[in-house]
Every structure is written in structure tokens, then in C-alpha cells.
N, C-alpha and C positions, 0 to 999 in steps of 0.2 A: 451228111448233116444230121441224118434222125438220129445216129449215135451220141454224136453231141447234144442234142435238146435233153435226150435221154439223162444223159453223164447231169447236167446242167438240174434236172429236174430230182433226179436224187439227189443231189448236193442241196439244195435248197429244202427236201423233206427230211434231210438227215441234221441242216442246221436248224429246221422249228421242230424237230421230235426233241432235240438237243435240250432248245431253249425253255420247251416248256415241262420237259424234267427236271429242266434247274430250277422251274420255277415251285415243281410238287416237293422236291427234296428238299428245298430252303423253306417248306412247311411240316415235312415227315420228318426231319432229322434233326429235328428243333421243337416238334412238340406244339407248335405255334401256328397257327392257321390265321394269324393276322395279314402275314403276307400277301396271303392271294389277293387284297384287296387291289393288288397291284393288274390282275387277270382283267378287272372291269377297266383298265387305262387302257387296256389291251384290243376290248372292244372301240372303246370311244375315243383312241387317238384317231383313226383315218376318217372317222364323222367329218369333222369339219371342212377336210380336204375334198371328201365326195360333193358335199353337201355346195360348196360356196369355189372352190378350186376346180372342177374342171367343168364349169360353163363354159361351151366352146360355140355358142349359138351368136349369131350378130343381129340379136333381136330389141339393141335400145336404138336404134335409127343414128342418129347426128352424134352418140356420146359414145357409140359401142366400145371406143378402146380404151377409154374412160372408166368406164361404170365398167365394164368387164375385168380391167385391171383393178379394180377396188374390191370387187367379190375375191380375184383372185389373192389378192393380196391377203385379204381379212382371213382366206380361209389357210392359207398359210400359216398364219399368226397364230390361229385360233390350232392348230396341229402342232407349233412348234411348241406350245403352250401347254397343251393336254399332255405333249411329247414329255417334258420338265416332269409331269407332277407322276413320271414311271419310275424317274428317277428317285425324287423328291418326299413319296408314299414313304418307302423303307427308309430312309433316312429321317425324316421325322419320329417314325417307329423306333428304331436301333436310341434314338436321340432320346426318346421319354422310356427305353427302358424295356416296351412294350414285347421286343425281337430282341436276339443276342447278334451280335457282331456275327457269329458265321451266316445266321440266316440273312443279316444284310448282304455279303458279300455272293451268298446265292443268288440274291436277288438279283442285285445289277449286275452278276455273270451274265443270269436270265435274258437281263433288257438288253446285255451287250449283243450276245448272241443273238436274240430274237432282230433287235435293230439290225445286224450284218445280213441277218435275210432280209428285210425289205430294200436294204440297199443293195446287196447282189440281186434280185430280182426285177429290181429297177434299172439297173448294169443293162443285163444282159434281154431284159424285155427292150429296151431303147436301143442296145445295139444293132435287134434285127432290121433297125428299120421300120418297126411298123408305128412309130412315133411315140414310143415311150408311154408313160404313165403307169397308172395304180392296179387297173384292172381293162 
């Protein structure tokens, strides 16, 4: 089984070395360093999910599954939301002109790929059984 975490663990460093040389060449090969503005979504997509998503405490007494579903929820929203604007940066850009059409298309290679690692990572961290999540 260590061979497979192994296999499993390069695959996962080979797809964000990947994705975030798609993201310096859709700024090097373009001249254009407005791009990267998309690196700070990078940081601040999984804020919200830490932050308000995985309360797992049953600490509001009579409403816990209540109020615990609502934080969870909210911080869902608030990730699927930040999640949009990784998209939505470069195409606003490409749109006023700011980036050319290849740098777009680097871009959301970038977030394609970068998104395929958190959801293989999420795969196969939940597969082991030790219940899934982010970190």
C-alpha cells in the first residue's frame, strides 16, 4: 500500500507543479503579469470552507444541527463563490483587452488543472477512510 500513497502523491505534485506553470507562462509568454492576479483566488478560495465548513463541534446545545448546517452551508457558498471569481478574473481581463486570448486560455488550463488536484486529492484522501476533507 506505501507504493500506492507514493504513486498517488506524485501524481497529485506533478498535477500542481503542472498547474502552476500554466499559471507563470500565461504571464511569461504574454508579457503580461496581470494574470497572476488570479494566484491571490488561489490563496482565498479554501478560506471560507476552513473558516465556516468544517465545524464539527456540537457546541450550540438544542439547535446544533441547525446552526451547524447554516455555518456549513454559508461556507460552501462563500468557496463556491471565491471559486467563480478564478474563473471570472481572466475573462473579465481577456474581455477589456487587458490579456490576449492565449494568456486567457493559460489561465483556465491553470484553474482546470489546479481544480483536478483538489478534487483527486479529495478522491482519494476520503477513499482511505479516514473521512475525507480538506486538510
Amino acid at each position: 500500500m506505501a507504493i500506492q500513497d507514493t504513486r498517488v502523491i506524485l501524481v497529485l505534485a506533478i498535477m500542481f507543479t503542472t498547474g502552476a506553470l500554466l499559471q507563470l507562462l500565461g504571464c511569461v509568454l504574454f508579457n503580461n503579469w496581470w494574470p497572476m492576479l488570479v494566484g491571490i483566488m488561489y490563496v482565498l478560495v479554501p478560506m471560507p470552507y476552513l473558516f465556516f465548513g468544517s465545524s464539527g463541534g456540537e457546541s450550540y446545545g438544542i439547535y446544533a444541527s441547525t446552526m451547524q448546517s447554516g455555518w456549513v452551508d454559508a461556507g460552501k457558498f462563500l468557496t463556491g463563490f471565491s471559486a467563480v471569481g478564478s474563473i471570472a478574473i481572466p475573462a473579465i481581463l481577456a474581455h477589456a483587452k487587458v490579456i490576449t486570448t492565449g494568456a486567457l486560455i493559460m489561465e483556465l488550463a491553470a484553474v482546470a488543472v489546479l481544480g483536478a488536484t483538489v478534487l483527486t486529492y479529495d478522491y482519494y484522501s476520503s477513499r482511505d477512510g479516514s473521512g475525507g476533507g480538506y486538510f
